[in-house]
N, C-alpha and C positions, 0 to 999 in steps of 0.2 A: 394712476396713469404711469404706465411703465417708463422706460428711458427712450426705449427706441419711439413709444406714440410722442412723447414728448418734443423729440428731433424731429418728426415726422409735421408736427404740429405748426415747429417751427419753420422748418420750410415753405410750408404750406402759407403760414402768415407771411412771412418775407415776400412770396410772390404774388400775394394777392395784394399788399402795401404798395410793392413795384407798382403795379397795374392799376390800381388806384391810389388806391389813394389812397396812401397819403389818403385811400377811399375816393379815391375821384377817378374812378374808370367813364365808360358810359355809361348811362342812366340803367341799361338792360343790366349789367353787372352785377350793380346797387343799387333796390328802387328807391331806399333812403338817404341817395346821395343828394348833397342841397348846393352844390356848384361845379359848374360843367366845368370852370377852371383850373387847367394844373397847378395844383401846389407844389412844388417844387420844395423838397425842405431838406433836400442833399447840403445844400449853401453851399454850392459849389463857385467857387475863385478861379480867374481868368477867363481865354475865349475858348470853354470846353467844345469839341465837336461832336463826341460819344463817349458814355462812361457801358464799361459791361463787365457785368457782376458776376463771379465763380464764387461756387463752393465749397472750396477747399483747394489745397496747391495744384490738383491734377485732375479736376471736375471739368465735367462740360458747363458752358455757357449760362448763367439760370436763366438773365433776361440783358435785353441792350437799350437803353435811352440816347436817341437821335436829339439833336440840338441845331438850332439856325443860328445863325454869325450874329442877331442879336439876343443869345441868351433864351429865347424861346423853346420850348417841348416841340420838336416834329414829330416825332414817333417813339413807339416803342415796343418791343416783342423779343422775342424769341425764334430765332431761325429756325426754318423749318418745321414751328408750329404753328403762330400767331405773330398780327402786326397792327397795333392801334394807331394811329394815325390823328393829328392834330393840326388844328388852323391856326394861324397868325396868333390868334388870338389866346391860345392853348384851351381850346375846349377841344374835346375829342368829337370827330368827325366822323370817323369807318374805322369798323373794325373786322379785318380778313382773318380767315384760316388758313394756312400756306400748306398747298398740297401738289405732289410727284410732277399736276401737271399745269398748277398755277394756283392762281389764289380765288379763294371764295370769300368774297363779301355775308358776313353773318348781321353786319347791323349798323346803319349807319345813321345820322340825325342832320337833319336842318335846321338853321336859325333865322329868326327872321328879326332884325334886331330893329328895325324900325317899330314893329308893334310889341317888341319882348316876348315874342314866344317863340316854342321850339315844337318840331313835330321826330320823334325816335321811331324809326322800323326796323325792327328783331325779323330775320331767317330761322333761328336758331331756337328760340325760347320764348315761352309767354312772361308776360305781356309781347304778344307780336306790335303792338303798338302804343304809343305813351304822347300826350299833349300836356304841354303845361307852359305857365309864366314864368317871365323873371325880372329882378331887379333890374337896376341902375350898375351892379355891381355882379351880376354873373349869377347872382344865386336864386335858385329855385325857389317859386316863393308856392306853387303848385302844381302838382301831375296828378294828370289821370289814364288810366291803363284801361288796355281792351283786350278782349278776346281775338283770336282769326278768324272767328264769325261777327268781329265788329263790337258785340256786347259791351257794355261797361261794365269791367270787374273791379275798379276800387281807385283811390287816391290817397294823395299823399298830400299833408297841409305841411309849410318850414315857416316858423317865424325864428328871422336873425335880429341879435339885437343890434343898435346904430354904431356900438364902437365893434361891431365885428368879433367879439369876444367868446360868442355863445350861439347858437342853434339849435329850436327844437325842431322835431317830423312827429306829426304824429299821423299813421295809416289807418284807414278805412277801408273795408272790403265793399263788395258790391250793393251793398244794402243798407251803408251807410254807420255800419257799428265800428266801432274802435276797434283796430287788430293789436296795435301797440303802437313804443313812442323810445325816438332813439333822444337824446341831449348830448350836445358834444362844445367841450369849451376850447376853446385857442388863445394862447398867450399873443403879445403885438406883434409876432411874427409870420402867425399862423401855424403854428405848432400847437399839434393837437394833445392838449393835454388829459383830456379824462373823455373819454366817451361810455355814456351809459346807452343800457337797452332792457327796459321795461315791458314786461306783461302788464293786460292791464284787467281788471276785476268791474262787475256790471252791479249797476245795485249797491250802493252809489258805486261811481267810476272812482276806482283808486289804481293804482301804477306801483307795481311791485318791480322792484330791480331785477334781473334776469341775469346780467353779467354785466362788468367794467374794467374797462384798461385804463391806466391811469403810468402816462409817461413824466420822465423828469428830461431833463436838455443840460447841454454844459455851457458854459458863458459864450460860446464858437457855435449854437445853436445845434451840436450833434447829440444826437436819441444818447442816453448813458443807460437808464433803467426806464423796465417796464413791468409794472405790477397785471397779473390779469385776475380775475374774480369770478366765482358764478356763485351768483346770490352775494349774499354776504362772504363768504368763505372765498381766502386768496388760495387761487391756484397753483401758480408758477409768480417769481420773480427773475426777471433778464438784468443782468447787468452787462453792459457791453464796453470793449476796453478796445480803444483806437491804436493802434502803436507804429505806424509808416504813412509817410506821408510823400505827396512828390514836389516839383520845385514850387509850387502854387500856394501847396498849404493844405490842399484836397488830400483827405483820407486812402492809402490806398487795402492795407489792411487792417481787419477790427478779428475781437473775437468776443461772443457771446458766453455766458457761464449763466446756469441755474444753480445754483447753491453749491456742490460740490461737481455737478456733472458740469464736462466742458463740450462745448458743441464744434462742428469742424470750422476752421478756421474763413472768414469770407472776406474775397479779394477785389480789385475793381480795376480795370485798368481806362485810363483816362486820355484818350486823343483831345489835342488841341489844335483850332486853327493855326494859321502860320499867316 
């Protein structure tokens, strides 16, 4: 992998992390996503209103995180391309396209919390539509996906465990076969520390690793290092070095390094209520 795929790679991660989450976008995003809830694991200190992240000292915009006066995820996007959108509760709601002459709704989901379930409708991509349950606690414990002729093309099974530690998905296509199976563990903060993603083999059923990220945290909860893997073989290692901070304590610059390459520099500038 050359230097520039490797920066390329990394952007690419950074803004899909934005977006979810931490893997927690909407369900259309990631079908093995297993809670609609933002995780928030900036650890951001005081009454933040917006944090928004550059790439470098003289970069555009990459993304913006909207915040309500109690701490909660309102929105998040990128001007002038994209705007996720979130309820009280921080599950994501609607997610727009933002264009010349306004915006386009690509997908949005209902909840219906008295019976824990959810119904997702995609504009944009298949599954155009997804049903499933959920816990006591937000997380997806089933979906199932359809065609836009309605079909049932597959599901998704999450068993979490009770201290919240661990999560597996394992997906099924329309015929009920195994497709494969993600496991992702979290420290007591909710910081994701290793996510694996398995193929899996028929006859008997066995589950081969495909690739794994496997993060470390600093005692202030901020990402330090990231290993990544495909198969057994480590790909890349990130160590990331924090070095400005503003009156709160919030990080406002960091910079990333893979072994001898240095990546550009990323900044975040931080509105607070008054």
């Amino acid at each position: 992998m050359t230097k520039i795929h490797r920066q390329q790679l990394k952007l690419y991660v950074f803004i899909m992390l934005s977006i979810i989450i931490w893997s927690h976008s909407t369900v259309f995003a990631q079908e093995d996503n297993t809670n609609f809830t933002q995780k928030d694991n900036a650890n951001l200190l005081g009454p933040v209103k917006t944090v928004t992240y550059f790439e470098g000292e003289n970069s555009k915009i990459l993304i913006i995180h909207s915040y309500r006066k109690d701490g909660s995820l309102e929105s998040l996007g990128i001007p002038d391309k994209f705007l996720i959108s979130y309820d009280t509760k921080g599950r994501a709601i609607k997610n727009e396209n933002i264009k010349s002459y306004g915006k386009d709704i690509t997908s949005f989901t209902i909840y219906d919390d008295l019976n824990h379930k959810y119904t997702s409708y995609s504009f944009s991509s298949v599954p155009n539509e997804r049903t499933g349950t959920l816990n006591d606690n937000g997380d997806v414990l089933e979906s199932s996906a359809y065609s836009p002729n309605g079909d049932y093309i597959g599901k998704t099974i999450h068993d979490h465990s009770k201290d919240r530690k661990k999560s597996i998905s394992i997906r099924y296509n329309g015929k009920g076969k195994i497709r494969d199976k993600y496991e992702t563990i979290y420290d007591i903060h909710g910081h994701t520390l290793e996510s694996n993603h398995y193929d899996v083999t028929i006859n008997p059923i066995q589950y081969v690793i495909k690739s794994k990220e496997c993060n470390k945290f600093d005692s202030n909860g901020r990402q330090v290092e990231t290993d990544l893997y495909e198969r057994s073989s480590l790909l890349l290692t990130d160590i990331t070095i924090y070095s400005d901070y503003d009156r709160y304590g919030n990080w406002t610059k960091k910079t990333q390094t893979e072994g001898y390459s240095l990546y550009p520099t990323q900044l975040r500038k931080i509105e607070y209520f008054e």
